[in-house]
Chimera marker file (.cmm) of the C-alpha trace (Angstrom):
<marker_set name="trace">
<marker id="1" x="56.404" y="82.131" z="-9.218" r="1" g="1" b="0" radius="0.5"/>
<marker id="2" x="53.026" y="82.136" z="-9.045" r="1" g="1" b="0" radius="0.5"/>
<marker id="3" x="49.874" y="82.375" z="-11.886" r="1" g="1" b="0" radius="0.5"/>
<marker id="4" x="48.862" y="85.431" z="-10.993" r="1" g="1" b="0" radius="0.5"/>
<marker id="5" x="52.617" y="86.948" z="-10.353" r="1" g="1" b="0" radius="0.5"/>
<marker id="6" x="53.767" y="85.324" z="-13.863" r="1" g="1" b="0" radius="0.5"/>
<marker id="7" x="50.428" y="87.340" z="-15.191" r="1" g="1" b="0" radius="0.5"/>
<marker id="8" x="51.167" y="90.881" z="-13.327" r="1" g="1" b="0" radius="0.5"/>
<marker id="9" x="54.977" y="90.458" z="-14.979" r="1" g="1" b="0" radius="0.5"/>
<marker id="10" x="53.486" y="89.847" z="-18.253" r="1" g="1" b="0" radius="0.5"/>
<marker id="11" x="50.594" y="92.265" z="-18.026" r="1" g="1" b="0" radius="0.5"/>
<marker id="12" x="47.904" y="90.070" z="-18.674" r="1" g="1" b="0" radius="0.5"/>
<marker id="13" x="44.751" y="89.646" z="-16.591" r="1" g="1" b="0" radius="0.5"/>
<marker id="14" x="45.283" y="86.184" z="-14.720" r="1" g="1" b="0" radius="0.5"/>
<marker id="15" x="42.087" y="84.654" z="-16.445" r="1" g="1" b="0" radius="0.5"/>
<marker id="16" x="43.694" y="84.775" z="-19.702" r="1" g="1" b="0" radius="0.5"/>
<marker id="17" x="47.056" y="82.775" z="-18.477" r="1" g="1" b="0" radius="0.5"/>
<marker id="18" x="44.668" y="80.361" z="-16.869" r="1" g="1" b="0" radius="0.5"/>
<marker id="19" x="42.975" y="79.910" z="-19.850" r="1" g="1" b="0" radius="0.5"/>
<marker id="20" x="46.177" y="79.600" z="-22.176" r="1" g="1" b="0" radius="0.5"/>
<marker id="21" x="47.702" y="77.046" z="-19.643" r="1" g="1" b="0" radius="0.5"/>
<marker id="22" x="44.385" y="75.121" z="-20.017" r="1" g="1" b="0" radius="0.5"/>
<marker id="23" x="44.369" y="75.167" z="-23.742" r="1" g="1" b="0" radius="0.5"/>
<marker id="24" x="40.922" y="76.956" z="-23.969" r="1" g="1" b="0" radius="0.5"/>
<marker id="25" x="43.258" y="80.263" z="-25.620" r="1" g="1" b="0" radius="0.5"/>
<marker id="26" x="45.761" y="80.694" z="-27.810" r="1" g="1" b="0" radius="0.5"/>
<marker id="27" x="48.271" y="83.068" z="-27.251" r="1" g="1" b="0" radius="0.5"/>
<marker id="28" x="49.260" y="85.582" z="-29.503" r="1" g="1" b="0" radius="0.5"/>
<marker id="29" x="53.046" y="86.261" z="-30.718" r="1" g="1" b="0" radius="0.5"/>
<marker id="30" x="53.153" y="89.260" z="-28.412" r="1" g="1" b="0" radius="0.5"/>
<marker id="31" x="52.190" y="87.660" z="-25.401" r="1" g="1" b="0" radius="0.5"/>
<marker id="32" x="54.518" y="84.251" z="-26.183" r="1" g="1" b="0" radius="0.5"/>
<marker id="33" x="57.729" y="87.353" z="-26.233" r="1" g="1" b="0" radius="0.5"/>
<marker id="34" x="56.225" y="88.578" z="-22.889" r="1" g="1" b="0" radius="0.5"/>
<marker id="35" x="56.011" y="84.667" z="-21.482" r="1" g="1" b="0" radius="0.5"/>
<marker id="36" x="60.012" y="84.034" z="-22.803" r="1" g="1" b="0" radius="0.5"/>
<marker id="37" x="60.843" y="87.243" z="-21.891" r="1" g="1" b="0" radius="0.5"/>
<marker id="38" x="59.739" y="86.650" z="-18.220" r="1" g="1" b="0" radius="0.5"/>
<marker id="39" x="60.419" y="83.326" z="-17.720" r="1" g="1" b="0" radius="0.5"/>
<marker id="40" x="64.006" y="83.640" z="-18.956" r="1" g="1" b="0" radius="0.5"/>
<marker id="41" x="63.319" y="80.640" z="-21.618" r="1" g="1" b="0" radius="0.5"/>
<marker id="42" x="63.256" y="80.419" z="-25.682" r="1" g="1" b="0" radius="0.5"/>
<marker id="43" x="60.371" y="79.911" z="-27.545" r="1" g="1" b="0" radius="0.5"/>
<marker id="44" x="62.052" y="76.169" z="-28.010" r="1" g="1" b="0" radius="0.5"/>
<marker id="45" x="61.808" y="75.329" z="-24.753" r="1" g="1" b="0" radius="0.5"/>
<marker id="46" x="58.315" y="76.872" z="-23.999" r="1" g="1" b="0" radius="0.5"/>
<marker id="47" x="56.875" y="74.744" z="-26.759" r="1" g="1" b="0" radius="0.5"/>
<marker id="48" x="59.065" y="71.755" z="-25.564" r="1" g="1" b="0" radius="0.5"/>
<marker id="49" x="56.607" y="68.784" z="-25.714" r="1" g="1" b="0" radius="0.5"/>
<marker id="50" x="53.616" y="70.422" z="-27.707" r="1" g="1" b="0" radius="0.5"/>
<marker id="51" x="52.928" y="68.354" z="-31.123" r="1" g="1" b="0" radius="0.5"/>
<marker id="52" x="49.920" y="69.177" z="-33.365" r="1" g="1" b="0" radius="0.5"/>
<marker id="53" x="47.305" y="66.041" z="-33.919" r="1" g="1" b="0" radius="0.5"/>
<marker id="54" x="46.533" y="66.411" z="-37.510" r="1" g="1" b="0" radius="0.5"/>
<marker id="55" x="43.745" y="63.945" z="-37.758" r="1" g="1" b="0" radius="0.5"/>
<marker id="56" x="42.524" y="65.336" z="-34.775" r="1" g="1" b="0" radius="0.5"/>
<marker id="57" x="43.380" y="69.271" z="-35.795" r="1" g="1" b="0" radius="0.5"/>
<marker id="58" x="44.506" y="70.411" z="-32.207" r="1" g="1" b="0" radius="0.5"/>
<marker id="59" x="47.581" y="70.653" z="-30.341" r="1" g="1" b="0" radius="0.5"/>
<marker id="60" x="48.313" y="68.538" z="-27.310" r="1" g="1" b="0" radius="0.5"/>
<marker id="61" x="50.892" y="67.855" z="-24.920" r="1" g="1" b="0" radius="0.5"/>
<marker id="62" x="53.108" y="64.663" z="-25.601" r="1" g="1" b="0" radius="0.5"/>
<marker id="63" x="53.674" y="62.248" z="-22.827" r="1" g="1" b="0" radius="0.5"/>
<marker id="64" x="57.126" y="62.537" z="-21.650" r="1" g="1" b="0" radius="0.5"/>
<link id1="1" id2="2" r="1" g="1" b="0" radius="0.2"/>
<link id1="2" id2="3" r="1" g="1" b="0" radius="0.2"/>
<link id1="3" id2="4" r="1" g="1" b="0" radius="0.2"/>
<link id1="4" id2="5" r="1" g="1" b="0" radius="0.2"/>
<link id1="5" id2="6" r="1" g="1" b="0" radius="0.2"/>
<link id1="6" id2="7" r="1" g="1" b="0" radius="0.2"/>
<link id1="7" id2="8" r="1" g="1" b="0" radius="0.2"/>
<link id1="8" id2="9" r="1" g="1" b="0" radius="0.2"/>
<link id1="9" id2="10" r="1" g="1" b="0" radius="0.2"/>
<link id1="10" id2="11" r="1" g="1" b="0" radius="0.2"/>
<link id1="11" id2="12" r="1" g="1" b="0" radius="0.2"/>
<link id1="12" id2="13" r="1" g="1" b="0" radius="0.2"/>
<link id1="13" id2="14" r="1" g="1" b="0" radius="0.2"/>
<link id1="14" id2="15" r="1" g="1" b="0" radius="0.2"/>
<link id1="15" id2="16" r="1" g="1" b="0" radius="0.2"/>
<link id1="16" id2="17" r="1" g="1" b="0" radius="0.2"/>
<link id1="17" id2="18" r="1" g="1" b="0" radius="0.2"/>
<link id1="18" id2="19" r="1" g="1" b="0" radius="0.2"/>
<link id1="19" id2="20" r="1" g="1" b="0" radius="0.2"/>
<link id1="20" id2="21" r="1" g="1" b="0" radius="0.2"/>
<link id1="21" id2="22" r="1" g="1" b="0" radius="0.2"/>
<link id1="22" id2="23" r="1" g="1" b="0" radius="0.2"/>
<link id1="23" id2="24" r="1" g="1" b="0" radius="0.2"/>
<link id1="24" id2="25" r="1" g="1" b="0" radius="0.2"/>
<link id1="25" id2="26" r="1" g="1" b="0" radius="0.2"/>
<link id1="26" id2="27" r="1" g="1" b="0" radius="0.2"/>
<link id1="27" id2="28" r="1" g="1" b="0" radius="0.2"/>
<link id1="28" id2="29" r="1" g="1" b="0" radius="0.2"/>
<link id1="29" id2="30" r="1" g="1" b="0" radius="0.2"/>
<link id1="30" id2="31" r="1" g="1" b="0" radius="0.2"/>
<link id1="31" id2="32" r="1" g="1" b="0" radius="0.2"/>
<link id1="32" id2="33" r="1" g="1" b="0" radius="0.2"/>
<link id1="33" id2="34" r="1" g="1" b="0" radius="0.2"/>
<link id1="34" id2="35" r="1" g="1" b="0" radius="0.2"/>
<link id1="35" id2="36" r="1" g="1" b="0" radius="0.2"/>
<link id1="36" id2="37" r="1" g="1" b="0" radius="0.2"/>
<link id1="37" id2="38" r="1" g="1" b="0" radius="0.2"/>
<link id1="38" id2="39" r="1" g="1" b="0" radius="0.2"/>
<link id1="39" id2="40" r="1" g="1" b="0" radius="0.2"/>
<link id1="40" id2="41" r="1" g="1" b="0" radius="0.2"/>
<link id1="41" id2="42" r="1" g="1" b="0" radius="0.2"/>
<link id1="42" id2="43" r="1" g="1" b="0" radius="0.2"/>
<link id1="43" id2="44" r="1" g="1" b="0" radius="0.2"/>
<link id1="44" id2="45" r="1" g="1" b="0" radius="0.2"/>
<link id1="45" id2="46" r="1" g="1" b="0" radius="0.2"/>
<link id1="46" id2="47" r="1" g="1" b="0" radius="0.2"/>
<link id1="47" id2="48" r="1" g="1" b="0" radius="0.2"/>
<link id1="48" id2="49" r="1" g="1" b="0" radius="0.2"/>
<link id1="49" id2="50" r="1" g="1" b="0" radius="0.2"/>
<link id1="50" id2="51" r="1" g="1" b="0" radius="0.2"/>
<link id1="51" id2="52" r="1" g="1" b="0" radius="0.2"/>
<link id1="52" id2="53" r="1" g="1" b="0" radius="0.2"/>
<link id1="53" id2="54" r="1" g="1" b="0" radius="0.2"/>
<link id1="54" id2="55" r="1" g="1" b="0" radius="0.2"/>
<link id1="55" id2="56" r="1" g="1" b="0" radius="0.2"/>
<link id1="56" id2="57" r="1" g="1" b="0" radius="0.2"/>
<link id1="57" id2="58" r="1" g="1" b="0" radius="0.2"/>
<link id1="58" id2="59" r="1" g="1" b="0" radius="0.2"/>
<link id1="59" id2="60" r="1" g="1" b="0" radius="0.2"/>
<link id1="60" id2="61" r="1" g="1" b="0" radius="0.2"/>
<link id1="61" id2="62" r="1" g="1" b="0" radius="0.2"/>
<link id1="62" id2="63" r="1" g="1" b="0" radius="0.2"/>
<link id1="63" id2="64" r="1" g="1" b="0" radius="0.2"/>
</marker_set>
């Protein structure tokens, strides 16, 4: 599946999944449902590898 067919499924304008894949937005509890919902995944397995750097306040991506 592509960006922009995951966004048309999802109803969200392209630019804003690019931008939430890209950690420059956060998505908001409706539009994580649409994302599991879509995908066919849990909320657990979407957030699979995503740990929050407390001295550095942000979330990132842990190395697998």
């Amino acid at each position: 599946m592509t960006q922009e067919d995951l966004a048309g499924h999802c109803r969200l304008h392209p630019t804003q999944l690019s931008k939430i894949e890209r950690g420059k937005s956060v998505p908001g509890g409706e539009t994580i449902l649409k994302l599991v919902a879509v995908l066919g995944t849990s909320t657990t397995t979407l957030y699979e590898g995503i740990v929050w750097d407390a001295e550095r306040g942000v979330f990132v991506v842990s190395p697998a």
